[in-house]
C-alpha positions in Angstrom: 22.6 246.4 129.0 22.4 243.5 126.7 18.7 244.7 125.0 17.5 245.2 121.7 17.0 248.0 120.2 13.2 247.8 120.8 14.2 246.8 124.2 16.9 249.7 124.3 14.4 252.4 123.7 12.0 251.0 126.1 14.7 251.4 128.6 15.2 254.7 127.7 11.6 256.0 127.9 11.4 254.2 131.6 14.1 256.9 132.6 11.7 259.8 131.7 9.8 259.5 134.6 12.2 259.8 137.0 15.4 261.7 134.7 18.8 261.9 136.1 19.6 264.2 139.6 21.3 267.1 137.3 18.4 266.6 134.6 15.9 267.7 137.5 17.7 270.7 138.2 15.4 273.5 136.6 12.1 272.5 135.1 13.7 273.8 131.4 16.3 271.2 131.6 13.7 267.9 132.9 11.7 269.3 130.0 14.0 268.9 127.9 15.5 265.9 129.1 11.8 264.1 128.4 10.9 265.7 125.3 14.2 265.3 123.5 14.4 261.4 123.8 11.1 261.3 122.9 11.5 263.1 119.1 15.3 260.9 118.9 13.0 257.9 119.5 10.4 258.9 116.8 13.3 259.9 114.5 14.8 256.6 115.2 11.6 254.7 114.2 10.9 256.7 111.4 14.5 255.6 109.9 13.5 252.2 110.0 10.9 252.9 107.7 12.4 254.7 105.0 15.6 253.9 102.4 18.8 255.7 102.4 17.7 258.4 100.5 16.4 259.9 103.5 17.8 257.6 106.2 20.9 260.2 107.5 18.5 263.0 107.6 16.7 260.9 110.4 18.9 259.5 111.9 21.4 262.1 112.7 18.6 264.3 114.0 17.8 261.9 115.8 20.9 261.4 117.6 21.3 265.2 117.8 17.8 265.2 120.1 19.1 262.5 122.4 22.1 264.7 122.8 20.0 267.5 124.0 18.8 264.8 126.1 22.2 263.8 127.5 23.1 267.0 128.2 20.4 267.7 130.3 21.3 264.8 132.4 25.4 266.6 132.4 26.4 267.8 135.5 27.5 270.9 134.1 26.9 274.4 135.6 24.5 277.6 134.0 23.7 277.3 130.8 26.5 274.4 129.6 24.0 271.7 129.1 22.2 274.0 126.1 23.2 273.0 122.6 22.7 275.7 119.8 23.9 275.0 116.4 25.8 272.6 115.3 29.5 272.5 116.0 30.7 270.8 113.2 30.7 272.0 109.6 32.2 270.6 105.8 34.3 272.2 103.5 31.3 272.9 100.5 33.7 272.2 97.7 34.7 268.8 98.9 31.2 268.1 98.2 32.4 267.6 94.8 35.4 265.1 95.2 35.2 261.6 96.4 33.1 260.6 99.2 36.0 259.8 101.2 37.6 263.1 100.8 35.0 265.1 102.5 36.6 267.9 104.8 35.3 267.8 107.8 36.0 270.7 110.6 34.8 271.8 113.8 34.1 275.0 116.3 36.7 275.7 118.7 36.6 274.8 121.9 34.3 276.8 124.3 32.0 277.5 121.9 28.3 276.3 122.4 27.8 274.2 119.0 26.4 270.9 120.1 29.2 269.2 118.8 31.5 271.0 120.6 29.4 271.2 124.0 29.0 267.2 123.9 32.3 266.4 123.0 33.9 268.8 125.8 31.0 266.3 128.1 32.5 263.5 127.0 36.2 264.5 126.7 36.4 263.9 123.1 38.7 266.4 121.4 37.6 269.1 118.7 39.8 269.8 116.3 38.5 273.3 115.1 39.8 274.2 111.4 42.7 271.4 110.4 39.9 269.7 108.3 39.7 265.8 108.7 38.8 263.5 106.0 35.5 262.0 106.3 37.5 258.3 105.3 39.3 258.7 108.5 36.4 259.2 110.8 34.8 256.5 109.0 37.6 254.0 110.2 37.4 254.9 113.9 34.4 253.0 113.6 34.7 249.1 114.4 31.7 248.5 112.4 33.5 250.0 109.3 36.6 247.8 109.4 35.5 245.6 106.4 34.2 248.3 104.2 36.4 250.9 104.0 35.4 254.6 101.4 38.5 253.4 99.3 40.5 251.2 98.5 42.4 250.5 101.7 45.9 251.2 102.2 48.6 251.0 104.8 47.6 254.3 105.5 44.6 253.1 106.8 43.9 252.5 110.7 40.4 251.0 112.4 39.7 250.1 115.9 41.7 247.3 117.8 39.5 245.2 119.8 41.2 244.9 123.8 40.1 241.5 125.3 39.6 243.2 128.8 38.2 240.2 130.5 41.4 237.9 129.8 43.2 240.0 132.6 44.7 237.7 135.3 43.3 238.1 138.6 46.9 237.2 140.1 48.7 240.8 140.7 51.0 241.6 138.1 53.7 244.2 137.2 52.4 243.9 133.6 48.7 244.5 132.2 48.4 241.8 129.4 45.4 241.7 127.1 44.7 240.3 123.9 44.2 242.8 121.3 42.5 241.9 118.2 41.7 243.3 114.4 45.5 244.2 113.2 45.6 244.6 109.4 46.9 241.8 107.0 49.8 243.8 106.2 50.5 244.5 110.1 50.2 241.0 111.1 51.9 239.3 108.2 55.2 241.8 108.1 57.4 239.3 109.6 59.2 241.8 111.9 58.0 244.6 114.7 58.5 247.6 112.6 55.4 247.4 111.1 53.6 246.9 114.4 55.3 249.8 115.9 54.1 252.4 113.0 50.7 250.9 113.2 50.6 251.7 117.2 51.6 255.3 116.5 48.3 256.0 115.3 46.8 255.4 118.9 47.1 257.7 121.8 48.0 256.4 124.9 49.2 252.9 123.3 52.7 253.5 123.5 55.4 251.5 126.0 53.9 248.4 125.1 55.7 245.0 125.0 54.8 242.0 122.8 55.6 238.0 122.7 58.3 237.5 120.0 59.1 234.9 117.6 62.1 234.1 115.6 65.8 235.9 116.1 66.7 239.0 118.7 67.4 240.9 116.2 64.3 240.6 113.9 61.8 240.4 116.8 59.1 239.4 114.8 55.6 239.7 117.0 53.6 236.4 118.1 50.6 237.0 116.0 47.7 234.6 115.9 46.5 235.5 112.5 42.7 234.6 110.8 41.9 233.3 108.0 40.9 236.4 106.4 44.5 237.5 107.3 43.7 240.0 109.9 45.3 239.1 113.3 45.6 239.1 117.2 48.4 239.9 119.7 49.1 239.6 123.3 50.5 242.8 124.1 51.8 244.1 127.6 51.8 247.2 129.4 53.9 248.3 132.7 51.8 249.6 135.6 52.7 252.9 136.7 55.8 252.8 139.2 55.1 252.4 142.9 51.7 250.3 141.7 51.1 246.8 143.2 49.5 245.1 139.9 46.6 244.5 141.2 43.3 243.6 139.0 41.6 246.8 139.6 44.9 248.8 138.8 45.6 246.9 135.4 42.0 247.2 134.2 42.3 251.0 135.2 45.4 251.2 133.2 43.3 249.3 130.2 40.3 251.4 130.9 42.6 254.3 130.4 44.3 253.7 126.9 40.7 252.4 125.2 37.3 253.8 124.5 33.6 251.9 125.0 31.6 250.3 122.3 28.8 249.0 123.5 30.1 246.2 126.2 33.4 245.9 124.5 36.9 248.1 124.7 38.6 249.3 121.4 41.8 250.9 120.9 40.8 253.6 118.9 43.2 255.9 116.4 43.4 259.7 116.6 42.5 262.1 114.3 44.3 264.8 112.3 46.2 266.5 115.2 44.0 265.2 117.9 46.8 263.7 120.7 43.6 261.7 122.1 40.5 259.6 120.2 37.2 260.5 119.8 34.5 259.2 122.0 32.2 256.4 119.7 29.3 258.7 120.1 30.8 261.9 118.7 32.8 259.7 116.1 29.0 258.6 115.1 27.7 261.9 115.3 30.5 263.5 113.3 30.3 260.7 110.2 26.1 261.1 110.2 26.4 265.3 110.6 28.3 264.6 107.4 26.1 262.4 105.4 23.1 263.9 106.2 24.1 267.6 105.2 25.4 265.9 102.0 22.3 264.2 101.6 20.0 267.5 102.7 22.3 270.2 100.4 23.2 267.8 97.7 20.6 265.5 97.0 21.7 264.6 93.4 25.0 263.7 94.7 23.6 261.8 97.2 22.1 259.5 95.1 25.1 259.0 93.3 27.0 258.0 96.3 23.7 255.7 97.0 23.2 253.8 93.2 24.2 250.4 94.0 25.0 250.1 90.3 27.5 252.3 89.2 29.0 253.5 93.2 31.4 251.6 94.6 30.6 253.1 98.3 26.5 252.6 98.1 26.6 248.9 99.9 28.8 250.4 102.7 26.8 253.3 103.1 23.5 251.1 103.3 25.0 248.8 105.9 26.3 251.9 108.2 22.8 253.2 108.2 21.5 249.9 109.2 24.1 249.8 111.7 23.0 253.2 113.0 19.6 252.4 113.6 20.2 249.2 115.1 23.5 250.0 117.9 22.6 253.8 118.2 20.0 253.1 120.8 23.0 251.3 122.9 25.5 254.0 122.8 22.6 256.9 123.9 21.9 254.5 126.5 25.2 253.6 127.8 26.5 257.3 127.1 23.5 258.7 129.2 24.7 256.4 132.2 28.2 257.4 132.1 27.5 261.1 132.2 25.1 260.6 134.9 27.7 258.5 136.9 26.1 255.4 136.9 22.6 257.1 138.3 20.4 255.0 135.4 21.6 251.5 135.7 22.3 251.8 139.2 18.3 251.8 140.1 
């Protein structure tokens, strides 16, 4: 679905006459399944409308309404498809610190928070009460990679974006993508070490092989680097024994290790003790559930954090909010296909 967002949401209301097979399953949930994406679409306009003052109140009610919505269209059993509550909390007192510092903790799993119901949906991982730094769910988005809620460190991990599409159609023993967005300090280290630790980060990543330049026993990777510094790799993973290499096995095996964005595949990092990465949507959901209880319960602060003239995070914040309005529409669209098994686009 390459649409605007206009286009998007047009998209999205043409599903409402005919919802989803398990959206039709008990008038409650084809109700709901109509009504919901009708208030996220509202909500979504409305943001478009207004500054950031206000902006993350909208817009993550918004997306929580087209969750209720997605759920609907779940093929889940009794009463799983009902959200109640939230699912997803802060530590108060972090509201205090830095921005990037926010603690940020979750229901357990089971539990029927919407946060919790989605991401169990979606199979994203909760992560109940080891808090996680709002900075780090802030980097799991690709759109965040150039503004970061500090100053960045080598601490710091974003997205890599997997060239999918530059697999060979010749079978293979190896799956071998291009896989772009590694740091300055990554690509530029001269030797593998630094690639290695970076790689750590990302679940499901590991076993990979990488063109090398220089001596055996420096090993230095085969980066094609930018010239803002960041860089690309050809890296290479083995298909599992007994597998012929063929196309649809490697892109399986790709499919496997990334997550979508849109129409493109990311590597994405794992948070606190999380052993796999969230899905884009709850990552999205979890960064606005923040901002807009911060902007809701601490207004004052909030336009702090907003005052392009004395906070160092205000033009970031602006241009995530624009974001969200904008590519939003996209992931409710693309996520309500995938949990409906193709149902939507398959028409």
């Amino acid at each position: 679905m390459n649409l605007s967002g206009d286009e998007l949401w047009r998209w999205l209301r043409g599903t409402r006459w005919k919802p989803p097979k398990a959206a039709t399953a008990t008038q409650e949930r084809a109700e709901t399944y109509v009504f919901a994406l009708e208030q996220a679409e509202q909500m979504f306009r409305a943001a478009a409308t207004v500054g950031p003052a206000t902006q993350p109140l909208l817009i993550f009610y918004g997306l929580s309404q087209a969750g209720r919505a997605i759920m609907a269209a779940a093929p889940v059993a009794g009463d799983q498809w009902q959200l109640v509550g939230h699912g997803i909390s802060q530590e108060p007192q972090t509201f205090a610190g830095p921005l990037a510092d926010i603690a940020v903790t979750t229901s357990k799993a089971g539990v029927r928070g919407s946060f919790v119901r989605l991401s169990a949906a979606l199979d994203s991982p909760v992560w109940c009460d080891a808090a996680v730094r709002l900075s780090d769910l802030w980097d799991c988005l690709p759109e965040n990679r150039f503004s970061p809620l500090e100053t960045a460190t080598q601490v710091r991990r974003t997205p890599l974006y997997v060239e999918e599409r530059g697999l060979s159609r010749q079978p293979h023993k190896l799956a071998s993508v291009m896989v772009w967005d590694f740091p300055p300090w990554v690509a530029s280290a001269g030797n593998g070490e630094a690639l290695k630790t970076y790689m750590a980060s990302f679940p499901g990543a590991d076993g990979f092989e990488y063109p090398w330049r220089g001596q055996w026993d420096a090993q230095e990777p085969d980066f094609t680097i930018d010239l803002d510094g960041w860089g690309g790799l050809t890296m290479h993973w083995h298909v599992p024994h007994g597998s012929d290499g063929t196309l649809g096995e490697r892109r399986t095996l790709v499919l496997a290790m990334t997550r979508p964005h849109g129409r493109a595949r990311y590597l994405v990092p794992a948070v606190g003790s999380n052993t796999i990465s969230l899905h884009p949507l709850m990552t999205w959901w979890a960064v606005l559930h923040t901002l807009s209880m911060l902007a809701r319960y601490e207004p004052a602060r909030w336009s702090k954090h907003i005052d392009v003239d004395s906070s160092q995070q205000a033009v970031p914040l602006e241009s995530l909010l624009e974001k969200a309005i904008e590519t939003l529409p996209s992931f409710i669209a693309y996520t309500l296909d995938e949990i409906s098994g193709g149902e939507l686009t398959s028409r």
